[in-house]
N, C-alpha and C positions, 0 to 999 in steps of 0.2 A: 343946357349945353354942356356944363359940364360933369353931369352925371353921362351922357353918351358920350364925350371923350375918354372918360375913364373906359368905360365898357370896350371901347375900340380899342384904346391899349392894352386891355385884359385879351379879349378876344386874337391882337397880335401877336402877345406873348405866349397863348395858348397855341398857335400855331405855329410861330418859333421853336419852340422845345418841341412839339410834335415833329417839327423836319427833324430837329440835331438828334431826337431820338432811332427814328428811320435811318437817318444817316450810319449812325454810329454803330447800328444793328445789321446795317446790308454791310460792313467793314469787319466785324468782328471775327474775331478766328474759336470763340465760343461761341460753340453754335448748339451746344448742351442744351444752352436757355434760350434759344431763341422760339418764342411764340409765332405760329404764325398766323397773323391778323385776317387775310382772305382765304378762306377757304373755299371761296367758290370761285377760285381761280379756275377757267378751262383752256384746256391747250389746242384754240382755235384762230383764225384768222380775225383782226379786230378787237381782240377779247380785254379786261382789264384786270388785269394781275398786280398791281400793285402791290408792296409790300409782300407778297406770297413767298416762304420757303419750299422751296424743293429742293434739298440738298441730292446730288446723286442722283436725279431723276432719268429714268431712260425716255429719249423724247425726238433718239434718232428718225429725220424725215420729218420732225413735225412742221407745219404750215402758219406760225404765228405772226404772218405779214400783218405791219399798219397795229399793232397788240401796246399796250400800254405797260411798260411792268420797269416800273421804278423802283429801286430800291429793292427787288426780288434775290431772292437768293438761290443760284443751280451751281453752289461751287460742288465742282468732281462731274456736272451732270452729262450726260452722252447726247449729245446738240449735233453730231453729224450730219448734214447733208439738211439740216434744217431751214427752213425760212422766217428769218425775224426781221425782214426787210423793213424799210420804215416804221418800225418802232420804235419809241420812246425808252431807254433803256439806263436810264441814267443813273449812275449810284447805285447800280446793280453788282452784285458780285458773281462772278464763270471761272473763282479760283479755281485750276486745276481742273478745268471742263474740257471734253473732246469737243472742237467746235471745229473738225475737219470738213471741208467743201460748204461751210455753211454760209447762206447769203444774207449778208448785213449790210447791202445797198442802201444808203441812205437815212441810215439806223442813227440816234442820236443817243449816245453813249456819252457825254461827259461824268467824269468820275468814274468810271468803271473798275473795277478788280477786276484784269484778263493776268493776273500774276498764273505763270505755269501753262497758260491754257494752248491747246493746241490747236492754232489757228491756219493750219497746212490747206493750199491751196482755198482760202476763202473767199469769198466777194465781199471786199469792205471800200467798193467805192462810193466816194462822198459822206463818208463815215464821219461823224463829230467826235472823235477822243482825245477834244480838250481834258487835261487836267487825269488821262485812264493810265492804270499803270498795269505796265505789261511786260511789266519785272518777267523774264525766264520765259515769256510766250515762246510758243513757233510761227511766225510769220511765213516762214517758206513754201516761197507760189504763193501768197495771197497778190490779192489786187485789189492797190492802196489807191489809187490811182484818185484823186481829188480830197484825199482825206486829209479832217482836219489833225495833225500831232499835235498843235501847241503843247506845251509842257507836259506831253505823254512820259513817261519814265519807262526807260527802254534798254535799259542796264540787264546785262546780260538774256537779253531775246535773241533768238536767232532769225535775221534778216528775210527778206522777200529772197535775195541772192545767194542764204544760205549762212553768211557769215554770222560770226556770233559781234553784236553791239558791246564796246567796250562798258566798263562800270561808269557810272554816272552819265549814260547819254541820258538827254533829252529832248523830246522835239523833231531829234534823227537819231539815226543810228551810226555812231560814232565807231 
């Protein structure tokens, strides 16, 4: 019994540092070293991209409804008019990503990097961006309309109205 309790704490701890390592790799702003673990990531409907870099990927139009991609990285990447609808999106990074007209209905985004990204005219209803920071986004015309903010960081984005959110909102746009 307690040879298998060891093993389960081993085996917890082994997947603990495996998230904080993910984590801390879809946040980084060196992305020099960043390996990317899937490569058979496809940019298809359903697909599972996990951990996948693409920095700068051109991906305008693509159709990756219901796609799984945690922790992925498209900072700068061109996302226009995309569908990433009900995906799984969390602890991803879209620093500095064209993500104009793109539909994020239902997309579960906690923790996200949208720092910069240009989210003009989106569909981000029922969006989860507990905890996403969206430091310097464009929100203008998107459609927020059921989304979750809780402690979104929203300091200097510019609003669905246009206005720019004072330094330190959170949660709104102050």
């Amino acid at each position: 019994m307690k040879r298998l309790l060891n093993r389960t704490i081993l085996a917890s701890s082994a997947l603990l540092v495996s998230g904080i390592f993910s984590y801390a790799s879809a946040w980084t702003d060196d992305i020099d070293s960043i390996k990317d673990v899937n490569t058979l990531c496809k940019f298809e409907p359903e697909t599972q991209c996990t951990s996948a870099v693409r920095i700068g990927a051109k991906l305008a139009g693509v159709d990756m409804n219901g796609s799984s991609m945690t922790t992925m990285r498209l900072d700068g990447a061109d996302l226009q008019r995309a569908n990433l609808s009900h995906s799984i999106l969390q602890m991803s990074n879209f620093k500095g990503a064209n993500m104009m007209l793109i539909n994020l209905q239902g997309a579960h985004m906690h923790a996200v990097n949208l720092q910069n990204a240009n989210l003009m005219l989106a569909n981000m209803q029922q969006v989860n961006l507990l905890d996403a920071d969206l430091r310097g986004a464009n929100l203008q015309g998107a459609n927020l309309q059921g989304a979750i903010l809780i402690q979104a960081k929203l300091s200097n984005a510019t609003w669905t109205d246009g206005r720019i959110c004072a330094n330190g909102s959170v949660g709104e746009c102050l």
